[in-house]
BADO-39431 format. One line per field, with one value per atom (N, C-alpha, C, O): atom name; x, y, z. Coordinates in nm, 2 decimals, padded with zeros to 4 digits, always signed. Example, Ala and Ser with C-alpha at 12.3 -4.5 7.8 and 13.67 -1.06 7.14 Angstrom:
2
atom <- (N / CA / C / O / N / CA / C / O);
px <- (+01.32 / +01.23 / +01.32 / +01.42 / +01.28 / +01.37 / +01.29 / +01.34);
py <- (-00.57 / -00.45 / -00.33 / -00.33 / -00.22 / -00.11 / +00.00 / +00.11);
pz <- (+00.78 / +00.78 / +00.78 / +00.85 / +00.71 / +00.71 / +00.79 / +00.80);
END
This chain:
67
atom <- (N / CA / C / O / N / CA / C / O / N / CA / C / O / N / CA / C / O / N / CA / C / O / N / CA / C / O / N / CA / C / O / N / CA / C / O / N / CA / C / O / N / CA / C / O / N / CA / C / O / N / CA / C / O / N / CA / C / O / N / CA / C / O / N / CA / C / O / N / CA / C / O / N / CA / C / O / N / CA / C / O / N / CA / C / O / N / CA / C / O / N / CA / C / O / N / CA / C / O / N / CA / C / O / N / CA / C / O / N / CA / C / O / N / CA / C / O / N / CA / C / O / N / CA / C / O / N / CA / C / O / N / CA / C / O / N / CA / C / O / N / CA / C / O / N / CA / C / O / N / CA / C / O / N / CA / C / O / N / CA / C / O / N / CA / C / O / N / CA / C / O / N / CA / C / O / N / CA / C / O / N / CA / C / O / N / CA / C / O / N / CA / C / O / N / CA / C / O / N / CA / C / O / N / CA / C / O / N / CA / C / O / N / CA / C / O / N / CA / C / O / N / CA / C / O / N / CA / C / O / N / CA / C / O / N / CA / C / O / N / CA / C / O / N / CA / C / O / N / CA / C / O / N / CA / C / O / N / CA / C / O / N / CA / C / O / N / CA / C / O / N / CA / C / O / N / CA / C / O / N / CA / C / O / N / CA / C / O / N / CA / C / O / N / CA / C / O / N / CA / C / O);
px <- (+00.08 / +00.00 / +00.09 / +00.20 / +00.06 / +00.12 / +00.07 / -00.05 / +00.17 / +00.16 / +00.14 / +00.13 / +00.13 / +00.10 / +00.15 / +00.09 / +00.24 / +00.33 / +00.24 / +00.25 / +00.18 / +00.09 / +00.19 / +00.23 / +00.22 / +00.32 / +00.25 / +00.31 / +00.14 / +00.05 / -00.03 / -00.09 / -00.03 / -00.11 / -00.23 / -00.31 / -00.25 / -00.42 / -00.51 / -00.63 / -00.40 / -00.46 / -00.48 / -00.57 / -00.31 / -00.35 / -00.45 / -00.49 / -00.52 / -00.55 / -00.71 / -00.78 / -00.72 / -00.91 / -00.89 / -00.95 / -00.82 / -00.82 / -00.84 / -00.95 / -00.77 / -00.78 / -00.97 / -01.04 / -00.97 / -01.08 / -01.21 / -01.31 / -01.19 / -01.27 / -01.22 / -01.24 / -01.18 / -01.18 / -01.06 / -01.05 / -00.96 / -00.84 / -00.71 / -00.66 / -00.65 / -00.58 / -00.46 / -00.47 / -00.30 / -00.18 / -00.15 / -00.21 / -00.05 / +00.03 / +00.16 / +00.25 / +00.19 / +00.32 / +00.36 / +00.32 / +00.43 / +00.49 / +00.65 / +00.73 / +00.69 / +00.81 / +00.89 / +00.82 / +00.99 / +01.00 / +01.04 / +01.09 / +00.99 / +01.00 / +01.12 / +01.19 / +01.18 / +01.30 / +01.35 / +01.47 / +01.25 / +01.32 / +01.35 / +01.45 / +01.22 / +01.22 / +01.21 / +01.10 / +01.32 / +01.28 / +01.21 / +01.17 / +01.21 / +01.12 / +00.98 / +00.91 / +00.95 / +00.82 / +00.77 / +00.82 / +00.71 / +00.61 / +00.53 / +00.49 / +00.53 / +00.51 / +00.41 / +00.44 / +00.32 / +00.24 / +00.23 / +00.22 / +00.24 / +00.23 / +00.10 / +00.09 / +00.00 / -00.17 / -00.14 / -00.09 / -00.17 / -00.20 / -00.33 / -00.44 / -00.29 / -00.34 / -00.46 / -00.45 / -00.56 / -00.69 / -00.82 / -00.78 / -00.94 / -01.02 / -01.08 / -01.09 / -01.10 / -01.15 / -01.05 / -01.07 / -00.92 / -00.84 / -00.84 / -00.90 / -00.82 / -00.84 / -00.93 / -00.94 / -01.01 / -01.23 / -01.18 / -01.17 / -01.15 / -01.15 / -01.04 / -01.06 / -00.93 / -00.80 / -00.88 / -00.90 / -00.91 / -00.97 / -01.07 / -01.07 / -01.16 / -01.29 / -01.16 / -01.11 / -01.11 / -01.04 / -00.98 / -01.02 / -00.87 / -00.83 / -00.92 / -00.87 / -01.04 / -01.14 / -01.23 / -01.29 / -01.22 / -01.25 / -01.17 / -01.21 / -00.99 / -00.92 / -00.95 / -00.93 / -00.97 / -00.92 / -01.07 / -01.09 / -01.16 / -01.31 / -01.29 / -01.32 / -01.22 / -01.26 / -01.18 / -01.09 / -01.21 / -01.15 / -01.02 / -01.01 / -00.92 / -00.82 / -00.81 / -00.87 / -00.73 / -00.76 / -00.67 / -00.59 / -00.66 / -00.53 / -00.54 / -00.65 / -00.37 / -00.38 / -00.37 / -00.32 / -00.42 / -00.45 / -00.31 / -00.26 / -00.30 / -00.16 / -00.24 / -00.36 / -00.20 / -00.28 / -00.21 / -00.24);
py <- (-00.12 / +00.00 / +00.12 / +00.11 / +00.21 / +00.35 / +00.43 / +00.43 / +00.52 / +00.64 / +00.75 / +00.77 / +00.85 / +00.99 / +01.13 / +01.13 / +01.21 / +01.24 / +01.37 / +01.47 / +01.37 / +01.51 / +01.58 / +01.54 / +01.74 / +01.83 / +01.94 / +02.04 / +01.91 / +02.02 / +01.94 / +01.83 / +02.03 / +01.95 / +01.95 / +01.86 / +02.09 / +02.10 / +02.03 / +02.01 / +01.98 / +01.90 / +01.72 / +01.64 / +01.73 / +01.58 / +01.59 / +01.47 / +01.64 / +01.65 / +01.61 / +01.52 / +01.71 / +01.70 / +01.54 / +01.46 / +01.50 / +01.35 / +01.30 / +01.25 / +01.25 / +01.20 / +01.18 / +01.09 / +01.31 / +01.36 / +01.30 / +01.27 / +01.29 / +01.21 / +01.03 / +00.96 / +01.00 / +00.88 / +00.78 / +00.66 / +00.89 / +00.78 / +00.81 / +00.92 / +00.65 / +00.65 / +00.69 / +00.67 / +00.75 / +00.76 / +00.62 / +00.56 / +00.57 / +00.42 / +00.47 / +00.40 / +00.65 / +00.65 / +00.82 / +00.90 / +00.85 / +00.96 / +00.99 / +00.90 / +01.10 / +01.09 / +01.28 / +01.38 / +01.31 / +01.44 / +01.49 / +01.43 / +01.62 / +01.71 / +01.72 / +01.76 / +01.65 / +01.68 / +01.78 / +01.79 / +01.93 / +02.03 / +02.12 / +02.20 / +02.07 / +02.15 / +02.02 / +01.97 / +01.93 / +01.83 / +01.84 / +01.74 / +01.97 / +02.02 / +01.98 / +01.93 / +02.01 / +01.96 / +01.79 / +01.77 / +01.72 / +01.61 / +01.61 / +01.71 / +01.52 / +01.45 / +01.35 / +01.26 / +01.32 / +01.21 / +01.14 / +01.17 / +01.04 / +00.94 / +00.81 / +00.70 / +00.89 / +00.81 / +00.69 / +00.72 / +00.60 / +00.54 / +00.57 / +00.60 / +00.54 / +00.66 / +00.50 / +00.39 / +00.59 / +00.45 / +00.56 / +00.68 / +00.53 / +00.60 / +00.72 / +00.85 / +00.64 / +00.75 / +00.85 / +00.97 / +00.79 / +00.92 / +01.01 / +01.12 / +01.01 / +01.10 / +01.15 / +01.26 / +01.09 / +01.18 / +01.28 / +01.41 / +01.23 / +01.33 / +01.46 / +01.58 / +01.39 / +01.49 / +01.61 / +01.72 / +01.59 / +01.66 / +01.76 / +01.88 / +01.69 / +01.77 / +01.85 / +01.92 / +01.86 / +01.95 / +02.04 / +02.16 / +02.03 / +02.11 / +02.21 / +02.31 / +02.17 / +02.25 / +02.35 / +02.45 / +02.30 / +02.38 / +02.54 / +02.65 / +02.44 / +02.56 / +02.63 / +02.75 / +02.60 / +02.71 / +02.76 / +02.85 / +02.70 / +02.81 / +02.90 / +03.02 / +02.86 / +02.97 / +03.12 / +03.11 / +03.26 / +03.33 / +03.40 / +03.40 / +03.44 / +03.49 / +03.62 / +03.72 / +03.62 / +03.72 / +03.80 / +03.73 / +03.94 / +04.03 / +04.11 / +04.15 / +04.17 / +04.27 / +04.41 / +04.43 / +04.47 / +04.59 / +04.72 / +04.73 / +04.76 / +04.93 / +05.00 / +05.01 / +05.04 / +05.16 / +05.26 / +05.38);
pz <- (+00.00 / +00.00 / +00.00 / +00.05 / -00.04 / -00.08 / -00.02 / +00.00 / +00.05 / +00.15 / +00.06 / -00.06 / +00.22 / +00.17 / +00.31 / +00.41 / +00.29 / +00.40 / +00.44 / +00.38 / +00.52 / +00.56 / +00.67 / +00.78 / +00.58 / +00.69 / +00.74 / +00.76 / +00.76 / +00.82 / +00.95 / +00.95 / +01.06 / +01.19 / +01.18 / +01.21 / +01.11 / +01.11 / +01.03 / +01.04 / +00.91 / +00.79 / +00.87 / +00.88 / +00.89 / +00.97 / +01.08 / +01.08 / +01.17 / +01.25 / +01.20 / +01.23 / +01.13 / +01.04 / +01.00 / +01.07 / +00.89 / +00.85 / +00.95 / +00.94 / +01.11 / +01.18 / +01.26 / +01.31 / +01.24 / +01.32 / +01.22 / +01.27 / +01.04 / +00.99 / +00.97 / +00.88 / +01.08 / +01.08 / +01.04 / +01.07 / +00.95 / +00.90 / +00.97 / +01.00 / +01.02 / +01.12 / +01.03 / +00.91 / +01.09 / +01.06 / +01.08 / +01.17 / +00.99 / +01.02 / +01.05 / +01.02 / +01.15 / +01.19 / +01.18 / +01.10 / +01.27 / +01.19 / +01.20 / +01.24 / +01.18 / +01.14 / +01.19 / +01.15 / +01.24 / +01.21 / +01.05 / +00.96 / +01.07 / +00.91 / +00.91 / +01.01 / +00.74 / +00.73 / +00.73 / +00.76 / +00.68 / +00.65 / +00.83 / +00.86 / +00.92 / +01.02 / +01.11 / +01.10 / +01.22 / +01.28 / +01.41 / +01.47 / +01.44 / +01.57 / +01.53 / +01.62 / +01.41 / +01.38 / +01.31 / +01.20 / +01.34 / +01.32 / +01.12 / +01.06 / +01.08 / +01.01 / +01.00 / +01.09 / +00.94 / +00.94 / +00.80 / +00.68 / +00.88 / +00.70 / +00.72 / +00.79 / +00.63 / +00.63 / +00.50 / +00.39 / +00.53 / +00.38 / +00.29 / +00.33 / +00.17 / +00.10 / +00.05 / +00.00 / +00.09 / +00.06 / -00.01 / -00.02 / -00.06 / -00.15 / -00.03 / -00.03 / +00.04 / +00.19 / +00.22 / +00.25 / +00.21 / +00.28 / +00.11 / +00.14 / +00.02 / -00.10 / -00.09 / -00.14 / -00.05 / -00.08 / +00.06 / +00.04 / +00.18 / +00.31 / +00.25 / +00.25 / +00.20 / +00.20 / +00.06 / +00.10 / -00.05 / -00.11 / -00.08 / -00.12 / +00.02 / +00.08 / +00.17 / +00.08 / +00.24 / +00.34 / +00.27 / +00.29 / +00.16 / +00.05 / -00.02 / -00.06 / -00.03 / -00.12 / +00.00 / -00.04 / +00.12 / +00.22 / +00.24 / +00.25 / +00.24 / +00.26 / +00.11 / +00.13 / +00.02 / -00.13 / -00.13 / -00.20 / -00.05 / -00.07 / +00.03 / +00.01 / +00.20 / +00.31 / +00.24 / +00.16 / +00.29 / +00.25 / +00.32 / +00.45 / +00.24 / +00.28 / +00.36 / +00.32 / +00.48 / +00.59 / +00.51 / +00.46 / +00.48 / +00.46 / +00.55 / +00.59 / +00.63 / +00.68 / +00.60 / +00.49 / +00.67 / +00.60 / +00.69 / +00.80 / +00.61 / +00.60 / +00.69 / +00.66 / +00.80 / +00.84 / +00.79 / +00.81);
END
């Protein structure tokens, strides 16, 4: 079965929270203070990871504004 490396908490965290377990994680190579998760990648975890993705690119973007 074929993985899938989630570097985001809040991403892993939603997946989790719809039901698909991590088989592990790992520290971020680029930053090792930070955690890694590696889901196997099954039809459910693409349907959940998609839906989450299209959430973030629909919610809107906060800008700060110049005073």
């Amino acid at each position: 079965m074929t993985n899938k490396i989630i570097y985001t908490r809040r991403i892993a965290m939603k997946l989790i929270e719809m039901g698909n377990i991590p088989s592990g994680t790992t520290p971020n190579p680029s930053k090792p203070e930070f955690l890694c998760w590696i889901f196997p990648i099954t039809n459910k975890f693409e349907k959940d990871l998609q839906t989450i993705l299209a959430e973030k690119a629909a919610s809107p973007v906060s800008e700060k504004t110049a005073e």
